[in-house]
KEKOLDREN-701605 format. One record per atom (N, C-alpha, C): x, y, z. Coordinates in steps of 0.1 Angstrom, whole numbers, plus 2048, in hexadecimal, padded with zeros to 3 digits. Layout:
XYZ/...
This chain:
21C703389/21F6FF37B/22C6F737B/2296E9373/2376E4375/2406EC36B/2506E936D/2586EE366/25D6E335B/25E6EA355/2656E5344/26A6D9344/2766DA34C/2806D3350/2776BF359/26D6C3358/2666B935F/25D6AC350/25D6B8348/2566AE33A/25C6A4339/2676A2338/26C692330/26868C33D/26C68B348/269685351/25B67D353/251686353/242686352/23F67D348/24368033B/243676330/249666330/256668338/25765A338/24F654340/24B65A34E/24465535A/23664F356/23565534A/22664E345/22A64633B/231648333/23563A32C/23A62E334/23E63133E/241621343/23461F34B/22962834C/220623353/21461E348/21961E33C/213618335/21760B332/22460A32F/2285FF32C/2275F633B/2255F8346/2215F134E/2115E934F/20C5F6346/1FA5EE346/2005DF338/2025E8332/2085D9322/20F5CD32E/2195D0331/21E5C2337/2155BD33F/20C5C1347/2025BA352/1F65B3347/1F85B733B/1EA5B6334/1D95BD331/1E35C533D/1D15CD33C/1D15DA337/1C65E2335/1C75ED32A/1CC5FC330/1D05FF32D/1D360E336/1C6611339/1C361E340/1BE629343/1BA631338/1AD631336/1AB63D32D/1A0647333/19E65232D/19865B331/18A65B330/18165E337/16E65B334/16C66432C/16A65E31F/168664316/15D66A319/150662319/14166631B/14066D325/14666E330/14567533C/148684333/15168432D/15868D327/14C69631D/146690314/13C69030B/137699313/12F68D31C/122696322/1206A4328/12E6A432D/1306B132F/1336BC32A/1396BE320/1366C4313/12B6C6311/1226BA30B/1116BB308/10B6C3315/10B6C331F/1056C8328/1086D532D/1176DB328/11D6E7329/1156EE31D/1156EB311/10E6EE30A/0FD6F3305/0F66E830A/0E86E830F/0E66F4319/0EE6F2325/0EA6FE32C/0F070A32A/0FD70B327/105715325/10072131D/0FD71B30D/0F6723303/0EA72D308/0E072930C/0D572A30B/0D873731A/0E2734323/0E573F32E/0ED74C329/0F3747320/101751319/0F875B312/0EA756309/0DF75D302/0D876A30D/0D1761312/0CE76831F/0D3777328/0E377232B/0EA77C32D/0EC78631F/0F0783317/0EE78C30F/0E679430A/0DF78D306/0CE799305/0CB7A3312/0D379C31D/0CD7A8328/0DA7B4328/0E87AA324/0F47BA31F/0EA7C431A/0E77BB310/0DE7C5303/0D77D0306/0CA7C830C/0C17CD30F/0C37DC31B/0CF7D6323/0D17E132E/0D97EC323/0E67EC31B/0E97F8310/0DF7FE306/0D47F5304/0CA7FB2FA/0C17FE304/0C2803311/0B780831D/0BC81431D/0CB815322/0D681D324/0D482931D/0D982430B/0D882E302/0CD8392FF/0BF82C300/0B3833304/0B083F308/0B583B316/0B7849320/0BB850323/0C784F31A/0D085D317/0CB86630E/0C685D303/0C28682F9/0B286D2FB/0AD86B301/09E869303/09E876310/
């Protein structure tokens, strides 16, 4: 983990590496947004529908459990 003492640093290091993209004329670096998206959407899509899954079998295995104790 960086230390504290490293922030302003970091901060300037990227502001002058911005203002290097402005003076060349070209655009900074931005982040893949959609790359970004999709993976979200895709974490989601599959994520959900597994998380369900696992749970109903929590479930199902304490509502087995109980079952069988009292039974």
């Amino acid at each position: 983990m960086e230390d504290e003492d490293d922030y302003p640093v970091l901060v300037e290091r990227s502001e002058l590496r911005y203002q290097s993209h402005v003076a060349e004329g070209s655009k900074p670096p931005v982040l893949p947004y959609r790359l970004i998206y999709l993976t979200l959407a895709w974490s989601l899509v599959f994520g959900i529908p597994i998380f369900a899954i696992y749970m109903a079998a929590v479930f199902h295995f304490y509502l087995f459990l109980i079952v069988a104790i009292l039974s």
